[in-house]
Every structure is written in structure tokens, then in C-alpha cells.
Backbone as numpy.savetxt, mean C-alpha at the origin, in Angstrom:
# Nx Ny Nz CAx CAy CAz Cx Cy Cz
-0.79 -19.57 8.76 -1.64 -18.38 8.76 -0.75 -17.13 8.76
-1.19 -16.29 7.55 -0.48 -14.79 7.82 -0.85 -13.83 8.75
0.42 -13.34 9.15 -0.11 -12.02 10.56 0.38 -10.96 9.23
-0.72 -9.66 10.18 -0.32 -8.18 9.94 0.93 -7.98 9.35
1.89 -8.24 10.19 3.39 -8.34 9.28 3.61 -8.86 8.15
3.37 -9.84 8.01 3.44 -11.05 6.98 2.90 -9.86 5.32
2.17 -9.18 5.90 0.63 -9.01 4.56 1.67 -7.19 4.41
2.10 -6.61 5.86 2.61 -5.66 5.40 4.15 -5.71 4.57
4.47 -6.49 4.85 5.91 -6.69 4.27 5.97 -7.21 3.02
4.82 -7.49 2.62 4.63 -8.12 1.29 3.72 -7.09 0.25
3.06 -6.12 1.14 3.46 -4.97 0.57 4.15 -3.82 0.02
5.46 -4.14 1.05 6.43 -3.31 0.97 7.15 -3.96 -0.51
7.10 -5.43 -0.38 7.68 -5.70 -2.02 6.96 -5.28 -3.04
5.59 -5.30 -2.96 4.62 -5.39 -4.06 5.23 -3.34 -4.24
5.22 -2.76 -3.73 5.42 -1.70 -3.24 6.55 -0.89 -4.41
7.94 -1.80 -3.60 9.12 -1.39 -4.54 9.29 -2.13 -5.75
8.30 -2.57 -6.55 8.44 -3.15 -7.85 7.25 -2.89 -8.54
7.08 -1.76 -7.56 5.22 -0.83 -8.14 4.30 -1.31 -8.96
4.05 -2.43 -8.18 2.53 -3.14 -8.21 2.06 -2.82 -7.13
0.96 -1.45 -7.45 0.36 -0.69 -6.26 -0.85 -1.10 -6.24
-1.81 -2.15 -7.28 -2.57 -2.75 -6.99 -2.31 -3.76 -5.69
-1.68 -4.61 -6.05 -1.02 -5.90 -5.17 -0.91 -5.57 -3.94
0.24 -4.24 -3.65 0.98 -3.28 -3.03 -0.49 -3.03 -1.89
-1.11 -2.60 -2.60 -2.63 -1.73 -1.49 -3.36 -2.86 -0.87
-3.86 -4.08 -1.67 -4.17 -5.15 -1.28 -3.62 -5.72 -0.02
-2.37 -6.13 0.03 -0.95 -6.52 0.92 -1.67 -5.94 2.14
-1.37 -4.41 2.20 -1.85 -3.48 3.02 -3.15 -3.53 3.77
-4.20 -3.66 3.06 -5.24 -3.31 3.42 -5.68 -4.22 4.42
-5.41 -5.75 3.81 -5.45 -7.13 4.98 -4.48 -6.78 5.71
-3.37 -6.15 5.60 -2.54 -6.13 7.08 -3.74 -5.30 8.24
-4.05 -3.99 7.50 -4.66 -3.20 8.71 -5.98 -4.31 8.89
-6.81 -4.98 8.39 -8.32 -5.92 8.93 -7.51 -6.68 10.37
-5.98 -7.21 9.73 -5.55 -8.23 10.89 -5.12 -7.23 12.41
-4.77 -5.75 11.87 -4.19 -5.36 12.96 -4.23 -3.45 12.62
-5.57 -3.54 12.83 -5.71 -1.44 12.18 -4.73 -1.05 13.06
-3.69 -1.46 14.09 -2.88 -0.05 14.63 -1.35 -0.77 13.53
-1.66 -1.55 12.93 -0.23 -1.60 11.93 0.34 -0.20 11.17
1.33 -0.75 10.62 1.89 0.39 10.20 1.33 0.53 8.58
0.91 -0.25 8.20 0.27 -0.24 7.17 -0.79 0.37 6.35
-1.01 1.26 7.81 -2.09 2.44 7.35 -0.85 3.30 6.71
0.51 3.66 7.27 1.00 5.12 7.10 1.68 4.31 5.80
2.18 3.51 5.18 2.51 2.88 3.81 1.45 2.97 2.97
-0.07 2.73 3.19 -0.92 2.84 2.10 -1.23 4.10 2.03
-1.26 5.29 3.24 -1.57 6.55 2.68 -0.52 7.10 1.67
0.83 6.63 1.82 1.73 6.59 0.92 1.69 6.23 -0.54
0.87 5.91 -0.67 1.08 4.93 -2.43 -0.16 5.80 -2.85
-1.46 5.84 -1.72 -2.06 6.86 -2.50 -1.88 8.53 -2.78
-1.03 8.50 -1.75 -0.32 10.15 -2.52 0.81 9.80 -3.48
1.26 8.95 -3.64 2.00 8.64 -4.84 1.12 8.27 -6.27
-0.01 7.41 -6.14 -0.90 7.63 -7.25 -1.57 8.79 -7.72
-1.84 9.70 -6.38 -3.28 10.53 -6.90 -2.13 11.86 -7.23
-0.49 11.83 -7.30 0.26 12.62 -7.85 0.42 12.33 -8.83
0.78 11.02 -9.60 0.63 10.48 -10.77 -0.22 11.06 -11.52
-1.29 10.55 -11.33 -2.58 10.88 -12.02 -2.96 12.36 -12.62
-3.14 13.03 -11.19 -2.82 14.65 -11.65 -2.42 14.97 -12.37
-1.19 14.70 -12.51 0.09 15.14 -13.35 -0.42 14.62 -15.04
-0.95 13.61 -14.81 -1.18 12.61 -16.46 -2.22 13.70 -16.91
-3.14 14.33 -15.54 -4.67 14.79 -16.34 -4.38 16.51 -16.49
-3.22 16.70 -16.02 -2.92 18.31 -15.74 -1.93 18.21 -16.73
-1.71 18.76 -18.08 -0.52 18.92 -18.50 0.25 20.54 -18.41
């Protein structure tokens, strides 16, 4: 059985090989197993890294 860790650290890979689908997923079951993980402050991360992306694609 995976713990919180397990799901965040496997975000952190999905993460640095930016599969931020995978990446958020990883995350999201870490925080169900354990909302005071750290996995909240890594996924608010990827979504300010997407919703800067994005901007940027729709703002030229």
C-alpha cells in the first residue's frame, strides 16, 4: 500500500520530466492520504507554472 510520501515523491518525478498531468494526479492522492502533506505547496506549484504557460500561449 502507498503512503502520502510514496504518491508525493512520485510526483516530484512525474514533475521533473513535466508530466503535469501524472505530476498533479501523484499529488492530489498524496493530499486524500494526508491533506497536511507537502503536496499541497508542490501542486500549487505546477499550477502557477501552467496557468503561466498558458497566459503567455493566449497573451502574445
Amino acid at each position: 500500500m502507498k503512503t502520502a510520501e510514496d504518491y508525493y515523491q512520485l510526483g516530484k518525478i512525474c514533475q521533473q520530466q513535466q508530466q503535469w498531468g501524472d505530476a498533479i494526479n501523484a499529488y492530489k492522492k498524496a493530499l486524500e492520504l494526508n491533506p497536511e502533506s507537502r503536496a499541497a505547496t508542490a501542486l500549487e506549484y505546477i499550477y502557477d507554472i501552467l496557468d503561466f504557460r498558458y497566459t503567455d500561449a493566449l497573451s502574445p
